[in-house]
C-alpha positions in Angstrom: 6.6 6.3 16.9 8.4 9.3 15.2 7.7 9.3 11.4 10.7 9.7 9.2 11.3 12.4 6.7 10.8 10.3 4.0 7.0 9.2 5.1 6.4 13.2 6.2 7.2 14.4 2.6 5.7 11.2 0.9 2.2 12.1 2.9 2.6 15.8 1.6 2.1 14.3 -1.9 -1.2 15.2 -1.9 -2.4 14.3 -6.0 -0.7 10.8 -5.7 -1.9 7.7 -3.7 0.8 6.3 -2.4 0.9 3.7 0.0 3.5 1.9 1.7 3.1 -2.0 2.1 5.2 -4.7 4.4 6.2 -7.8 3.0 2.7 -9.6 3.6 0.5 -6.7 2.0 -0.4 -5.1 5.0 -0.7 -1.7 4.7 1.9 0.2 6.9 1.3 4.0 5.8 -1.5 6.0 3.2 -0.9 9.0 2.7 -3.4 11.9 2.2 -3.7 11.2 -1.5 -5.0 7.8 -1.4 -7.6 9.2 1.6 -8.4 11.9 -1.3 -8.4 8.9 -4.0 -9.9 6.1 -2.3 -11.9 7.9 0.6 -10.8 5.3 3.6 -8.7 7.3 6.3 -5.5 5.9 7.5 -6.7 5.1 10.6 -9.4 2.5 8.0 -6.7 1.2 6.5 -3.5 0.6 8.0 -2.9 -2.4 9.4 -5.5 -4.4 7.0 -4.6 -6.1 3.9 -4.5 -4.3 0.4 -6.5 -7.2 -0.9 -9.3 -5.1 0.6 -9.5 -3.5 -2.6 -9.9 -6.3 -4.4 -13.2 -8.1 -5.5 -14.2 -11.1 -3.6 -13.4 -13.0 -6.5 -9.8 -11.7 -7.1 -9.1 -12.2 -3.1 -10.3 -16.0 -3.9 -8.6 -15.9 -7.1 -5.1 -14.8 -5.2 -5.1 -11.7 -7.5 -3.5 -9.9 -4.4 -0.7 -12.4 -3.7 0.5 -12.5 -6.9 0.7 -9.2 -7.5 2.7 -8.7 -4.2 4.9 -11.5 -5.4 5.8 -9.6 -8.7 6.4 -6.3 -7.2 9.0 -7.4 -4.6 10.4 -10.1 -7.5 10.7 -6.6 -9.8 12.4 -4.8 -6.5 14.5 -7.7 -5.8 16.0 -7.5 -9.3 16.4 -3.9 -9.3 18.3 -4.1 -6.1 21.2 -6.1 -7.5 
C-alpha cells in the first residue's frame, strides 16, 4: 500500500512520537519518533493495541478505552 504524503512527512517528524490509531486503538502507523521515544519498531507495534503501554492494571482497569473514548468524543466535537 502507497503511503500518503501526509504519513511520509508525519514519519519525518523525528523529535515527536506520533502515532496514528483506528477507531478500536489499534495502532495503524509510528513513526520514527515514537521508535526513538519508546524503542519498539513499527513493525512491534502496528497492528497491536496501544493498551500495550499500559500497566496490567490500567488494561484491567479500562484506562485505555476510556481514554480512546475521550479523544474521538473531543474530535467529534471539534468536527462540527
Amino acid at each position: 500500500m502507497k503511503r500518503s504524503d501526509a504519513e511520509v512527512m508525519l514519519d519525518a517528524v523525528a523529535d515527536r512520537a506520533i502515532v496514528k490509531l483506528d477507531s478500536t486503538g489499534m495502532v495503524v502507523q509510528w513513526s520514527a519518533g515514537a521508535q526513538a521515544l519508546f524503542d519498539y519498531s513499527e513493525t512491534e507495534v502496528v497492528g497491536r493495541p496501544l493498551s500495550m503501554f499500559h500497566t496490567d492494571d490500567d488494561r484491567a482497569g479500562g484506562v485505555a478505552e476510556r481514554e480512546l473514548a475521550a479523544t474521538m468524543a473531543a474530535d467529534e466535537q471539534r468536527a462540527h
